[in-house]
N, C-alpha and C positions, 0 to 999 in steps of 0.2 A: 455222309448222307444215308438217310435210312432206307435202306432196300423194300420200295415199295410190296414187291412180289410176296415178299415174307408176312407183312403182314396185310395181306389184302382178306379180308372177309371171308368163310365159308359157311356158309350155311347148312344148317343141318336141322330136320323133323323128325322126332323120334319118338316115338313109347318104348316105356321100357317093362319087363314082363316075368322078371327076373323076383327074388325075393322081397320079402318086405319086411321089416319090422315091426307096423302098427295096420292091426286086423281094422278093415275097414276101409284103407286108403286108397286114392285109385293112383293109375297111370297117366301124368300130366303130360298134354303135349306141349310141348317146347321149341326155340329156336336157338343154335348156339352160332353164336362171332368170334369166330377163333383163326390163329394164324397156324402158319404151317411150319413152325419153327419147331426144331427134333423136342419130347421130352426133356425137362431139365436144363433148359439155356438158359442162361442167368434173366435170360429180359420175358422169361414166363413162370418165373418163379412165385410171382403174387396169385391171391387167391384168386380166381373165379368170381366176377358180380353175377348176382342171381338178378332178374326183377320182376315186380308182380304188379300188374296193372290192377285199377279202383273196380267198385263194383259196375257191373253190365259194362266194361271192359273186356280188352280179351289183348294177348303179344303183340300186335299188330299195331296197337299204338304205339309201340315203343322202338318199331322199327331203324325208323331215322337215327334218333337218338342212341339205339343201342352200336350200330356202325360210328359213331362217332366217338361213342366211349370207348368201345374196341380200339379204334385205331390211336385216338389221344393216350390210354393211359398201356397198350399193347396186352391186354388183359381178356380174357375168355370172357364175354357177356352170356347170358343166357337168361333170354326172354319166354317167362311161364302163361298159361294158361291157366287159372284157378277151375277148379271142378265148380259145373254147371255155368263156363264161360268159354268161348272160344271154341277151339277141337278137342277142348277135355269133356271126358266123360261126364254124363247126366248123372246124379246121383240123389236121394228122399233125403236128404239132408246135405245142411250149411251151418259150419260154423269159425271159428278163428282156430281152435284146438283142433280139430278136421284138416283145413288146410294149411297149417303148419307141419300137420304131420307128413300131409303127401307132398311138402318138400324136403321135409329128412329123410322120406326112402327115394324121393329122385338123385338126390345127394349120395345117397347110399350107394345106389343103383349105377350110376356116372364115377364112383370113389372120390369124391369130393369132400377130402377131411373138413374143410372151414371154409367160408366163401363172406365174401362180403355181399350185405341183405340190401334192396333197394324198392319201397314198395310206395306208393302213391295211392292215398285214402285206404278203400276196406284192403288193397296190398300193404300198406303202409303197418294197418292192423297185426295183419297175418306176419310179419316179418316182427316189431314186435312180439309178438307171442312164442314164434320160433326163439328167439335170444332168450328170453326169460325164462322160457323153458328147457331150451338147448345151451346154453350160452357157449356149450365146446365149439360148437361148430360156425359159430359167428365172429368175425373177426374185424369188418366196422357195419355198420347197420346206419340207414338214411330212411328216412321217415317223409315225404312228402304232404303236405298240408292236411293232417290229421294227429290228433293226439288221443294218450288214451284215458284222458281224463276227459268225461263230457263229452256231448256231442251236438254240434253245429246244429238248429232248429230246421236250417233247410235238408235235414235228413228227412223231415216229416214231408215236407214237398218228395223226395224219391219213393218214397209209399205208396203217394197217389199216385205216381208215373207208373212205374211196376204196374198196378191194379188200371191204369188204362190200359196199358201194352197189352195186356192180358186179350182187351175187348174190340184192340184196334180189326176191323173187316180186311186180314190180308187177302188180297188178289190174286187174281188167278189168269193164267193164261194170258199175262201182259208181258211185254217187253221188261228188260229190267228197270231200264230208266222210267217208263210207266209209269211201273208199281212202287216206286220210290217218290213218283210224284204223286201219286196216289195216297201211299202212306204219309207222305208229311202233310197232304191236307187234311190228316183226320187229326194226326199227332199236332197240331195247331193248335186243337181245340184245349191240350190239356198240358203245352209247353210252347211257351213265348217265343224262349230263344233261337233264335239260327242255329247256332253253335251247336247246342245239346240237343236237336233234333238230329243232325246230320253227326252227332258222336252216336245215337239211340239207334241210327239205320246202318252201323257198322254190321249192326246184329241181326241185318235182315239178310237171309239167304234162300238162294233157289233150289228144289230139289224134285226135280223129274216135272215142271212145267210150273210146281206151285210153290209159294212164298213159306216160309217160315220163321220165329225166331229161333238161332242159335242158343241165343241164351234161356236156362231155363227157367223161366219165371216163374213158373208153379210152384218149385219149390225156394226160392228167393224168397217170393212173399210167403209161404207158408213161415220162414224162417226169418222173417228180415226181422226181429229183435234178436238174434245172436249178430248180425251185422252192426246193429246200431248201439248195441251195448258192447264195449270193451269185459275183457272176464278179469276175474278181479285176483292179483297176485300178492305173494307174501316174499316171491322173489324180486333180485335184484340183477341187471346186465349191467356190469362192470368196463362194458368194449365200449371205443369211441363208437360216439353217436350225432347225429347229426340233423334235426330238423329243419325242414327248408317249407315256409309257410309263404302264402301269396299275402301281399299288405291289403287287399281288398277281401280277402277271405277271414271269414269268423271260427275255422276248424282250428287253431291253435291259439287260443288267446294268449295273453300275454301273462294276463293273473292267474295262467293254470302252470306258468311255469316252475314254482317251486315242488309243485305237488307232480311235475313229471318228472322232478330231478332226483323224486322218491326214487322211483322204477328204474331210472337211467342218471346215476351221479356225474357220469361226462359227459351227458349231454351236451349241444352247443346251439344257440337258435339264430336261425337267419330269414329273415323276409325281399321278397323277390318284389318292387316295387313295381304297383301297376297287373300283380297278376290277381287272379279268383283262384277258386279252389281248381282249376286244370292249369298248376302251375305250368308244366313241362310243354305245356302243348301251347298257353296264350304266351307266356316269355321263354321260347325255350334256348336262343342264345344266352341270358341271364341267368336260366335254370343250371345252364349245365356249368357258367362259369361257376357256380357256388358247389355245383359238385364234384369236378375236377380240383378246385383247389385242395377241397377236403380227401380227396383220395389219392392225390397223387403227394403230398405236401410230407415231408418227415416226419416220420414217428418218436414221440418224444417218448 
């Protein structure tokens, strides 16, 4: 029986401060799920999952699920923050080559020779981008409902959201729950769903009596065509790969498959029946079965 104590969760927030490799990059905040097993014991010997949450996301979605990974596959998760999301740094630019970098110096910084990449839409992106450009340091990479050929027309609807969020009247001097109710009566006006209102107020926080967004939109939308454009490669990721798309979601078609197997020749694809584009979060018992098999399964 396995000694629950050993691998029980620890949590960890850090910035790191230390050298860098690429002029420009900031210090991501993070969370890591690790057990307390010595250095070097046979059952921590695999890499490190890294994961990067979609855009106006931020680690916190991935909570649940990153304790679950942890403990199913006995593997150091680490749950990032992309710059201008979460408690990483604001920065006058956004792009996929940008935040890839600032995971090869987190990696750097932590000594994380190769880690396995796990990223959901614009993470999804950014994790691509790392392989194709790092490929040393990648060692399998999962892709959740995005690809980088094309892009799903309801990106054009998050343009307009971005540019409302911009205009929504946060409140002041309300209670928290208030100004949440507050906000979703304006955010009504310019998002239908339940769901993606109350994922949109993750990003609402308080600071000395008054509301703000955490995430920064200004430069999002100044930027949001390096988002919605993949960049365009001459290189190839050779490591298993693995997409996992929702069967009601249009971000990885099916006729864009031979043209991703350009970029990624091991690819593999799989559809999560019944989910949209927040695969992990509308099926995430199903989600994960599709990605424990692939990560825990023999390497041929």
């Amino acid at each position: 029986m396995m000694n629950s104590r050993l691998f029980t969760p620890k949590l960890y927030w850090k910035f790191f401060s230390d050298f860098r490799r690429h002029k420009g990059t900031v210090s991501l905040a993070y969370n890591s799920y690790e057990s307390t097993l010595p250095l070097g014991h046979p059952e921590e010997t695999n890499s490190p999952i890294i994961i990067m949450h979609g855009l106006l996301g931020s680690k916190t979605n991935w909570t649940s699920l990153a304790k679950v990974i942890h403990m199913k596959t006995k593997r150091q998760v680490i749950t990032i923050d992309a710059r201008n999301h979460g408690e990483s740094p604001h920065t006058k630019s956004i792009s996929y080559n940008e935040m890839a970098e600032d995971i090869m110096d987190l990696m750097d910084s932590l000594m994380i020779n190769q880690a396995t990449l796990v990223g959901h839409s614009m993470g999804g992106r950014t994790m691509m981008t790392l392989a194709l450009t790092e490929p040393q340091v990648v060692d399998q990479l999962v892709v959740v409902d995005i690809s980088p050929i094309d892009t799903s027309p309801v990106m054009g609807d998050l343009s307009r959201i971005i540019e409302g969020l911009q205009h929504i009247r946060l409140p002041e001097k309300l209670s928290r729950l208030a100004a949440k109710k507050e906000v979703d009566k304006q955010l009504m006006e310019i998002v239908t769903s339940d769901m993606l209102r109350q994922f949109l107020m993750t990003n609402l926080v308080e600071d000395n009596g008054t509301f703000k967004w955490r995430v920064n939109l200004r430069t999002i939308a100044k930027d949001f065509l390096n988002i919605v454009n993949f960049p365009k490669f001459e290189s190839r990721f050779e490591g298993e790969t693995l997409f996992i798309g929702g069967s009601r979601s249009d971000y990885i078609r099916r006729d864009h498959h031979e043209s991703i197997r350009r970029l990624f020749p091991r690819c593999e694809f799989t559809y999560v029946d019944g989910a949209g584009h927040w695969v992990h979060s509308e099926k995430p018992k199903e989600f994960l079965d599709e990605l424990l098999q692939f990560l825990t399964r023999k390497r041929s």
